[in-house]
N, C-alpha and C positions, 0 to 999 in steps of 0.2 A: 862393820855390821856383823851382829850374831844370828845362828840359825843353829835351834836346840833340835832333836830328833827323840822325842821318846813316847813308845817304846824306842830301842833301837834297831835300826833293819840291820838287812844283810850287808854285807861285803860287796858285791854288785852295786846294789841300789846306792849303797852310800857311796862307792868312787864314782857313780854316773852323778848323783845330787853334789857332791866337793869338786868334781868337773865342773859344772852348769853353776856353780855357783860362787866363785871365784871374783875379787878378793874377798869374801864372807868369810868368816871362822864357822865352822859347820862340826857342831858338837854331835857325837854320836850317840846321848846316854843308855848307858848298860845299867843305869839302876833310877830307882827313885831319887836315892840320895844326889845323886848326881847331877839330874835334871835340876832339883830342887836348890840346888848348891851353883850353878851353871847359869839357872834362869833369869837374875837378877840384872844384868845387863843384856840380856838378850832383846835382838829386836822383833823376831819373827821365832814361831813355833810350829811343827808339825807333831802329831799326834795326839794323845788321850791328854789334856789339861785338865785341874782341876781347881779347889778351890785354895788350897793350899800350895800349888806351884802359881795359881796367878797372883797373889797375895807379894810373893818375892818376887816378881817382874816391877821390873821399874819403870822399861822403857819397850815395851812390847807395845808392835803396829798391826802387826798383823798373829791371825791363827789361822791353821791349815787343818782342818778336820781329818782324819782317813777317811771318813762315811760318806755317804751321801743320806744321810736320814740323823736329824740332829732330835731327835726327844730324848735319846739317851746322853747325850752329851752338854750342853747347855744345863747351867744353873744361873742363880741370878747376878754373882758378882760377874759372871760372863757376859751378861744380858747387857750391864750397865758399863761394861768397860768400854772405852772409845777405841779400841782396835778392831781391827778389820777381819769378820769371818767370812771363811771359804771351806766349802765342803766338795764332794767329789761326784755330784750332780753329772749326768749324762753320760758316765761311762758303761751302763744296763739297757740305755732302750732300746736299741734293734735285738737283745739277748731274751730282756721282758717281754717283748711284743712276742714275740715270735711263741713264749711259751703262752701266752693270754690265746692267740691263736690254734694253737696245739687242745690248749681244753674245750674251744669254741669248736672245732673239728672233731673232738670227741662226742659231744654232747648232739652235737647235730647230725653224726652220722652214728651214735651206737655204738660208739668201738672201746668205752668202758664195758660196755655191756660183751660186748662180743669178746673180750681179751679174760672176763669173767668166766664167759661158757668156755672158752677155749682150753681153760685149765680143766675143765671136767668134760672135753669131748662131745659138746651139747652142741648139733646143728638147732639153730631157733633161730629164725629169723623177728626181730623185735615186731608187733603189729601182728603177727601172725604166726606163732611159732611150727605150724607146720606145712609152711609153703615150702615147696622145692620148685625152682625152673625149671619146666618142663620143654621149653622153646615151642610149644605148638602154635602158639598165636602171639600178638605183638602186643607191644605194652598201648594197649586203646583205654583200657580202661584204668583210674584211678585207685589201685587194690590198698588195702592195708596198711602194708609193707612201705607203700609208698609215701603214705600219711604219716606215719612214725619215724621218717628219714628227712629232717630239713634239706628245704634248699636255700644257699645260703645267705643269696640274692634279696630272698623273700624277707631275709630278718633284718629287725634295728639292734645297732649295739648302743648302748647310753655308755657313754666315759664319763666317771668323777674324776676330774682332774687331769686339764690338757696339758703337761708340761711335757719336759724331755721325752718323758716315757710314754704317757697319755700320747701325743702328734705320734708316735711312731706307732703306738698301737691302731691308732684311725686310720694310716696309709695303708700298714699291710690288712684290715679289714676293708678299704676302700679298693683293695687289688680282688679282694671276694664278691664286691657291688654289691656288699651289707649298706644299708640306711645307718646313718651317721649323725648321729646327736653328742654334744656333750658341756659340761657344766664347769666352769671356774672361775674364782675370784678374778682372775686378772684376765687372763687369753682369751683374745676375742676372734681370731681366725687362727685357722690352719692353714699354710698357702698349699694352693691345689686338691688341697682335701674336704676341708670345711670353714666354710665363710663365717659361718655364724654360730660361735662357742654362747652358751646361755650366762648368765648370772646365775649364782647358786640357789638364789627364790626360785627359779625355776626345776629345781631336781625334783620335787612332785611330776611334772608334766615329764619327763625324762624317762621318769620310775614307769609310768603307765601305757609309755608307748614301747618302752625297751624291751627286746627278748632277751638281748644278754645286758645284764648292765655289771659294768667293769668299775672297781673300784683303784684309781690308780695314783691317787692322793697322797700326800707326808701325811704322818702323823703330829696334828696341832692341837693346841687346847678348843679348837672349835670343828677339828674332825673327829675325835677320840669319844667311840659311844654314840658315832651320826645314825650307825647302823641297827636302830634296838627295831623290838614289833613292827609299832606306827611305820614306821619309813619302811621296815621289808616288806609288810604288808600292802603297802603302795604298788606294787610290784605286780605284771601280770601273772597270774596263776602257772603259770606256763615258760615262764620266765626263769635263768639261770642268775645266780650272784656267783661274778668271779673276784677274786680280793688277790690283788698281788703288791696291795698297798704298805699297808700295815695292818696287824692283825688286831689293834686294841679299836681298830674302827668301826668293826663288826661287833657287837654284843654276843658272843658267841652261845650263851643259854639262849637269847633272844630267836638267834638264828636256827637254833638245836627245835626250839619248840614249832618254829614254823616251818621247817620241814616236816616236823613231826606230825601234822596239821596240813599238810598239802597246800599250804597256800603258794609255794613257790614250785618252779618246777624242775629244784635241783643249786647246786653251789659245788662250783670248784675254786679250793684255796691252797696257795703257796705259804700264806701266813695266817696265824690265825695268836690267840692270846687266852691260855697260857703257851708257851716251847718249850719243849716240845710237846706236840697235842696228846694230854695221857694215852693210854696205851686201853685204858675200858672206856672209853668215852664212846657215846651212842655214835657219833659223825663217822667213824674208822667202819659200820657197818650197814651205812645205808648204800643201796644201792645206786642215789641219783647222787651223792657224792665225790667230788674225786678230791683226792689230798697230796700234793707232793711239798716234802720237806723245806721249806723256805730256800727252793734252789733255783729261782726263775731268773735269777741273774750269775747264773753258773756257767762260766765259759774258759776257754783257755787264752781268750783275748783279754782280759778284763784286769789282769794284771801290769799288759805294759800299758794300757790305757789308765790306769793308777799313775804311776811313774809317771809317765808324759804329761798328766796333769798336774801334778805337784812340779815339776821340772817348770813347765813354763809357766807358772804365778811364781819359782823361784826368779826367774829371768825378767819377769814383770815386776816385779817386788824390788830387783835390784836395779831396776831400770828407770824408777818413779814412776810406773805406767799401772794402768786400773787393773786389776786381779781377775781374772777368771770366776765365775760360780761365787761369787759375794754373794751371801745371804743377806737377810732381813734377821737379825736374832728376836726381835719380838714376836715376829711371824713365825719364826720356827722353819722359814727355809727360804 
């Protein structure tokens, strides 16, 4: 059996993958030409394929994506080939969650806001900007201040899309005793968290009752553009849109104009479409905004979690045993 490699990795990676993969011939390619010249007997591929290197496969079973998000990758003689895709699903959820979290923490307590003042020296408390603690009497009554500061208890988050990422986003919101709703094609519970995941007919009811609602979906020909007016619009007024999905999901003039319009009550995104988000675009200066660079799965684990999963669909692969993270290629994930 053959196993091509391209691009080609490091020195590391590939004696750990010609270890684990043994008797395999496990080609390294350092060019196009090479892949292309190499792949004609090969049985299995890792990396960037395309139309023109699967065209010389003759006897290819399986492909190994690097990603875990296939709309850039996928074209149709891939769609239609009878080999086996696997992508690299589930190495970001406790990384994603965790930062889906961090923007619900910001937005519920003010600490965009306050990290804003802070650069110019501005005591202001949001609700009230010129309360100071005085400590004379006890918090009896319901102030301002107090109205402007969620609690976190009190809110719903709506998740689009319970997979990997989505289940681990609902736990660590389920450790905040947030209300817990969420919508997918397929998952219909979450063990211990949520029994009852909806059908996607239902994200109207989702939109209306949610404070935050999370977008944490692939990118498919029937999620691309869910997110225009109508649908943000659905949304409580008061309501945040987080997107750590993909960014062509959002309609982002869509979303631009209804902030602009108060109908929502705020969006923090990791992704968004075009990348990088210009540099004049109105979003970079509203204040119920928060933007960080397409980095919510930025970790320093996330690379041997890489490795270790291409390593063992190697071992599966050469085992006759079912592959890890097989996709649906018509589905797109």
């Amino acid at each position: 059996m053959k196993l091509i490699l391209f691009p080609a990795v490091d020195s590391v990676r590939f004696a750990r993958i010609c270890d684990v993969a043994r008797p395999m011939n496990v080609v390294n390619a350092d060019s196009f030409a090479v892949a292309l010249q190499q792949i004609a007997d090969a049985d299995a591929f890792f990396g960037k394929i395309d139309p023109k290197l699967l065209a010389r496969a003759k006897h290819l079973r399986w492909v190994q994506s690097p990603t875990a998000s296939l709309e850039h990758y996928l074209f149709p003689e891939l769609v239609e080939h009878p080999c086996v895709l696997t992508n690299m699903r589930g190495l970001f959820s406790d990384v994603v969650a965790d930062h889906v979290m961090g923007f619900v923490l910001c937005f519920a307590r003010n600490l965009h806001v306050y990290l804003r003042q802070q650069m110019t020296g501005e005591w202001a408390p949001v609700g009230d900007q010129g309360y100071v603690a005085n400590f004379a009497s006890g918090p009896g009554t319901v102030m301002p201040t107090d109205r402007a500061h969620q609690h976190l208890s009190d809110c719903t988050m709506g998740l689009i899309g319970v997979g990997h990422i989505g289940a681990e986003i609902l736990r660590r919101a389920s450790a905040f005793r947030m209300k817990l709703i969420g919508v997918d094609p397929k998952t219909r519970h979450v063990p211990d968290v949520l029994d009852d995941v909806w059908p996607l007919e239902r994200l109207p009811d989702l939109l209306h009752a949610a404070d935050y609602v999370v977008i944490a979906a692939p990118q498919t020909p029937e999620t691309t553009k869910l997110f225009r007016r109508s649908v943000i619009s659905q949304m409580k007024r008061t309501a945040i849109l987080i997107n750590i999905g993909r960014g062509a999901i959002v309609d982002l003039s869509d979303l631009t104009n209804a902030l602009q319009a108060n109908e929502i009550g705020g969006a923090a995104l990791d992704v968004c479409d075009p990348e990088p988000l210009p540099s004049d675009h109105p979003l970079w200066r509203m204040p119920n905004v928060i933007i960080t660079p397409h980095i919510a799965a930025a970790s320093p684990r996330i690379a041997e979690r890489h490795l270790e999963t291409l390593i063992e669909n190697i071992r599966r692969f050469i085992n006759g045993e079912r592959l890890m993270t097989e996709v649906d290629k018509r589905l797109w994930y």
